[in-house]
N, C-alpha and C positions, 0 to 999 in steps of 0.2 A: 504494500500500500504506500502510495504516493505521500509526502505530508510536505504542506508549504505553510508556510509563514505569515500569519495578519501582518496586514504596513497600516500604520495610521492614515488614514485621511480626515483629516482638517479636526475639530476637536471633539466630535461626536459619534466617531463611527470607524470601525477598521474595515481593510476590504482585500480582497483576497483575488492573485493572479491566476483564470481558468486557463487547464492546456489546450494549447493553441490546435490541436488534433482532434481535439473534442469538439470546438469549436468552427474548424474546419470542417469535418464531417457532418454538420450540422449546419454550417453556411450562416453559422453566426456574423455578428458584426456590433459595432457600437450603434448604440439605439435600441436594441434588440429588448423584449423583456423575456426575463425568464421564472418560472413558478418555483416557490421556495416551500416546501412542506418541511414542519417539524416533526423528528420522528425520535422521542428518548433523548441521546447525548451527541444524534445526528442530523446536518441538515440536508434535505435532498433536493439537489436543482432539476429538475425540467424547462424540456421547450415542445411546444407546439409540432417544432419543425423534426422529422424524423430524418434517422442516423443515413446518409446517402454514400453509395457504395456506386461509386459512378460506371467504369469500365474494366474490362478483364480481358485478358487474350488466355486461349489454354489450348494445347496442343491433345488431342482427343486418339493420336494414330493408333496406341497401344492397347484402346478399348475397346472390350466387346458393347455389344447393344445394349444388355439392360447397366450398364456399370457406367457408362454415354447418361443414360436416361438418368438413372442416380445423380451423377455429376450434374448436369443441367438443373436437375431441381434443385439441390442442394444450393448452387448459386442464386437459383429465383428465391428461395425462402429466406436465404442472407440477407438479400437486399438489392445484388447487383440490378444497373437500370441499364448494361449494354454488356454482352458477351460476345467474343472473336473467337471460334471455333476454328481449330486448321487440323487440318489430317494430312496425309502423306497418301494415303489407297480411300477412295470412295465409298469403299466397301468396309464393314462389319461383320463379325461372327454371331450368330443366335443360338447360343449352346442351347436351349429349353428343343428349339425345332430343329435342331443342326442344319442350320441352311446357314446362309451369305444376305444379308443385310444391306440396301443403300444407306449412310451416315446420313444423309436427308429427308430421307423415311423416318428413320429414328429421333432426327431432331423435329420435323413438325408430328411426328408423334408425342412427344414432351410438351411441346408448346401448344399443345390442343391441352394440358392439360395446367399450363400456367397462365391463370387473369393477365391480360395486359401485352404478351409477349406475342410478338411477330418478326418475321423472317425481315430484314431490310436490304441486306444485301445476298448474295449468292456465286459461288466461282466454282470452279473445281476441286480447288483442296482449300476452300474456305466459307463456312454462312457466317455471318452476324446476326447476331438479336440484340434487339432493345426492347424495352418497358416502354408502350406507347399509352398507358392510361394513367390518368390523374387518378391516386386509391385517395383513401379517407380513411382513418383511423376509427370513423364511427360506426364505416361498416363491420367492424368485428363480433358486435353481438350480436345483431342479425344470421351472419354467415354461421357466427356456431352453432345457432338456434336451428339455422337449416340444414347442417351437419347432423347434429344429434337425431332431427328428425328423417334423413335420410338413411345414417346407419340404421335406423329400427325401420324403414321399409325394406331396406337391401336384406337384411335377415329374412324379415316376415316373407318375401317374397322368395327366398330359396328354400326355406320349409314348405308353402303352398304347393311351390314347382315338382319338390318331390314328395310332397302327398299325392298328389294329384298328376304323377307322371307327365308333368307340364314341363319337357325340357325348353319349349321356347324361354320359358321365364325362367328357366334355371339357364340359361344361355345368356340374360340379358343381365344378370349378376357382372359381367365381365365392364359391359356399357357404365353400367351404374357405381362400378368401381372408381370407373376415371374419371365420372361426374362428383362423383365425393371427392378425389384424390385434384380437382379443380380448387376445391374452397378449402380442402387441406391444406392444401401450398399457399394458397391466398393469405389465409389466417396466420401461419405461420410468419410469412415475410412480414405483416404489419407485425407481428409480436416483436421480432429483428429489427424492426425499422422505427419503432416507436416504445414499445415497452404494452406495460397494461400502466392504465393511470396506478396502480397500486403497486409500487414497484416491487415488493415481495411475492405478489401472487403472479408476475412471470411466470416463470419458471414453473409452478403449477400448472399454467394455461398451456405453455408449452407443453408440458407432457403430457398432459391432457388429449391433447388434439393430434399429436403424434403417436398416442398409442388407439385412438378411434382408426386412426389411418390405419394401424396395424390389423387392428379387428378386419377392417375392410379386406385387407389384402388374404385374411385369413376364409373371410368367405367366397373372395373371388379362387382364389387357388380348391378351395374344398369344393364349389359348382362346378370347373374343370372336370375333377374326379367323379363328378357325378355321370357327367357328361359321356365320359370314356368307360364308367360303369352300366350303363344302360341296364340295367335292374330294378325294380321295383324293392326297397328297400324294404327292410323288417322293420314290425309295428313296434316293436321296442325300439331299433334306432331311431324312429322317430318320435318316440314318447322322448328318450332323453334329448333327443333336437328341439323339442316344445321347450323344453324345460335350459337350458341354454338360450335359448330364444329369451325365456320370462328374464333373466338378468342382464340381458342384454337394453331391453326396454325396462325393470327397474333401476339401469342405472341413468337413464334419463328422469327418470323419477323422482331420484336423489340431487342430482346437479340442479335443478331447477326446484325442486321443494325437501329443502334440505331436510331429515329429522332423522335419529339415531336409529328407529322402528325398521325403515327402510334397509340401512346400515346393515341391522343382522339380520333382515329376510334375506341380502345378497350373502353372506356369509352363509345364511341356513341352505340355501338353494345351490350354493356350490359344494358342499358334503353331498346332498341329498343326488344328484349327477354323478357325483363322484360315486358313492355309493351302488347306484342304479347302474352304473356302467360296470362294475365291479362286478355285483350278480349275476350280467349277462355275460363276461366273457366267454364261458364256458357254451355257449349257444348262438353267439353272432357271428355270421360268416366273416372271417379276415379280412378279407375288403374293408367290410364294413366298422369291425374295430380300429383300424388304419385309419379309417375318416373319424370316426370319434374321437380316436387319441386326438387328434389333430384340431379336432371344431372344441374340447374341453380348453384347450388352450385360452381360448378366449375366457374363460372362466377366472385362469390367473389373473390374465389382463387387467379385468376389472374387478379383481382383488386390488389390485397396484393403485387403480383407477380410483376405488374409493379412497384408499392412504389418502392420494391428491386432492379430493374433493374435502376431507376432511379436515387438511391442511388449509385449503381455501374459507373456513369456517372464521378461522382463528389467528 
């Protein structure tokens, strides 16, 4: 931790030099005001204006598609507002299909999936992107509101599909991934680029919203399997798919009306899964054990998920 020095100024008041990097990434200036909150034996400055991560060059030759995709996000959620992408081969490996990838597939396949971001320039061993929208730090509540309520249809609707041997709609799990994995990245980057007005409960929101992302990914990978299983599952795997399901939508429950009650039905309904899966091993076809291990996961998750919310109380 940095420590600097009050200087007097004039006979009523000391004042203190902010670094010049701080204030640079923020495009401060004299005239500027900035909000001062007391917190205990600390004071916190804020501004209005969020942290700007202007440009980046990265050289992408060495990577495969999805670790490309990764990279790309990872900068949009930072901050960056212009990325220089160069390669050496046009081309990409797709370990998941083992095929051969265009690197310009793969990038506007990302950028379909980051608010703001478009192709501006394009060559052969080089795109650019930039951040062409003006965001607002006040859309954050809104978008996580429509987050929360999208993970609990993306579930609802891959239990329906395979009740109801509906692969179309266990197919559209895949769509509705990138549509959440949209205001994922969005949300994120304003957390990077602004904070939350309460500076402690970042880093909850943060995790927050990056392990719904994970749920997502956890039901688009498990509709996959469903997909390539083409079976009508067992009435037990999908009793404990119900019930997965139910903590899934009470932990929108909690985040939004917060109360201890809530608290231990998620704790009591992840034994009870646990349990229920326990009993059936002995009678579920492989397969289908494979995909339970793998959908209880989400179970830890929002184990972890409540700590955060719980943390956000207090």
């Amino acid at each position: 931790m940095e420590q600097r020095k009050l200087i007097q100024h004039g006979n009523s008041s000391l004042t203190i030099a902010l670094p010049l990097k701080w204030l640079k990434q923020r495009n401060l200036k004299k005239g500027d005001s900035l909000n001062i909150e007391e917190e205990g034996n600390k004071l916190i400055l804020g501004t209005e204006k969020g942290f700007e991560s202007d440009k980046i060059s990265i050289d992408v030759s060495k990577l495969d598609r999805t670790s490309l995709l990764l990279y790309i996000q990872s900068l949009y959620r930072f901050g960056y507002n212009e990325i220089e992408v160069k390669f050496d081969n046009p081309l990409t490996k797709h370990y998941r299909k083992n095929e051969v990838v265009s690197i310009s597939s793969v990038i506007h396949s990302i950028i379909a999936r980051c608010i703001g971001f478009e192709i501006i320039k394009q060559t052969k061993d080089e795109i650019t992107i930039k951040y062409l929208t003006k965001e607002s730090k006040e859309d954050f509540k809104i978008i996580l509101r429509r987050i929360f309520l999208l993970v609990n249809d993306i579930s609802e609707n891959l239990i329906q599909g395979i009740k109801n041997q509906d692969l179309d709609l266990v197919a559209a799990v895949e769509q509705q991934h990138d549509n959440i994995n949209n205001f994922t990245n969005y949300c994120l980057r304003l957390l990077n680029k602004y904070g939350h007005p309460d500076v402690k409960q970042t880093c909850f929101y943060y995790h927050i919203i990056a392990s719904l992302d994970k749920i997502v990914d956890i039901l688009k990978y498990n509709a996959r399997d469903i997909l390539n299983y083409k079976k009508k599952l067992n009435k037990d795997t999908i009793i404990i798919l119900e019930q997965i399901n139910k903590s899934i939508e009470g932990y929108y429950d909690l985040f939004y009306k917060f109360n201890l009650v809530t608290v231990d039905k998620l704790s009591e309904n992840r034994d009870l899964v646990k349990n229920m899966f326990k009993d059936k091993l002995k009678t579920l076809p492989n397969e289908e054990i494979i995909y339970l291990t793998k959908m209880i996961q989400i179970l830890e998750i929002i184990l972890d998920l409540t700590d955060s919310r719980l943390g956000l109380e207090y």
